[in-house]
C-alpha positions in Angstrom: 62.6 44.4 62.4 62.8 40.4 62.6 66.4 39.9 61.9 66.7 36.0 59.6 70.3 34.9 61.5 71.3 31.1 60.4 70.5 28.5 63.1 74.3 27.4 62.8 77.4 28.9 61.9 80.8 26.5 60.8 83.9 28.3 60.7 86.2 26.5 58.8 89.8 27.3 58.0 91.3 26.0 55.0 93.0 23.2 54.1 97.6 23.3 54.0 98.8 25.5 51.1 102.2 25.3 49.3 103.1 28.5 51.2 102.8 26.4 54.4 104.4 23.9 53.0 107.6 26.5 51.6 107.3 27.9 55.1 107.8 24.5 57.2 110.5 23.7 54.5 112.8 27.3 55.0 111.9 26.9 59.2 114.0 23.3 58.8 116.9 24.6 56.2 117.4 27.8 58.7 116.4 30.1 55.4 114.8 33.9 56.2 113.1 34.0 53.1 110.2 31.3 52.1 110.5 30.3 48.9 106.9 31.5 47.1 106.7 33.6 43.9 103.2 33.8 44.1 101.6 36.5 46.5 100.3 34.9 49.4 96.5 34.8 48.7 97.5 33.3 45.4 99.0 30.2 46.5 97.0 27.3 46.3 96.2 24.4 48.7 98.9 21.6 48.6 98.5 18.1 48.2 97.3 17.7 51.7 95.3 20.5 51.8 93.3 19.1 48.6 92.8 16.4 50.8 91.6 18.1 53.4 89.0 20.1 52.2 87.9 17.2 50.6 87.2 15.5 53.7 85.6 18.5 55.5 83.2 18.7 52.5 82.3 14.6 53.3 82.0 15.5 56.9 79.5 18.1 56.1 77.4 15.7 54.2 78.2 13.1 56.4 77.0 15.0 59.1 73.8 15.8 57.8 73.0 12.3 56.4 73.0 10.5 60.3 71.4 13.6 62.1 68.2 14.6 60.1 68.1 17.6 62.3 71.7 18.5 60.8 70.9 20.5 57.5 74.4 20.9 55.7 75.3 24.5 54.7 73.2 26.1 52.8 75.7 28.9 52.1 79.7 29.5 51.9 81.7 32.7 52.6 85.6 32.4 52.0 88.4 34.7 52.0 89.1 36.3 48.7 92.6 33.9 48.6 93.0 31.3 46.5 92.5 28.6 49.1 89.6 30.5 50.9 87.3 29.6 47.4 88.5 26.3 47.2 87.8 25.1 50.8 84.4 27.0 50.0 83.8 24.3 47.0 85.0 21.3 48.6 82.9 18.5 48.5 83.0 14.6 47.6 84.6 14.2 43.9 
């Protein structure tokens, strides 16, 4: 049986969420609790990390537009978390 495996594979993570952000923010105040109400695969990306998969979705097209032999993803897995499926949509606005 002729297995049909993708050429490439890109693993990317994504982008800063506001539970990083809460996290970096208790780490400097000393706290032992991070200060999230939502659970953790429901916090959204942060400001930043908008940014940031923004730019990895111009990279990818980037990328494909100077090197004709770069094809850009043709498909996108992501974690079931909030920021997983928004990394996985990124792309130039």
């Amino acid at each position: 049986m002729r297995q049909n495996w993708p050429e490439r594979l890109w693993l990317v993570r994504h982008g800063q969420s506001q539970g990083n952000v809460a996290r970096d923010a208790a780490d400097q105040a000393g706290a032992h609790e991070i200060d999230v109400e939502l659970r953790d695969v429901d916090v959204p990306l942060s400001t930043l990390g908008e940014e940031q998969a923004e730019a990895a979705g111009r990279w990818f097209q980037r990328a494909s537009a100077i090197n004709s032999r770069r094809r850009p993803p043709t498909a996108a897995a992501s974690a079931n978390s909030t920021t997983g499926r928004r990394a996985a949509r990124a792309g130039p606005t």
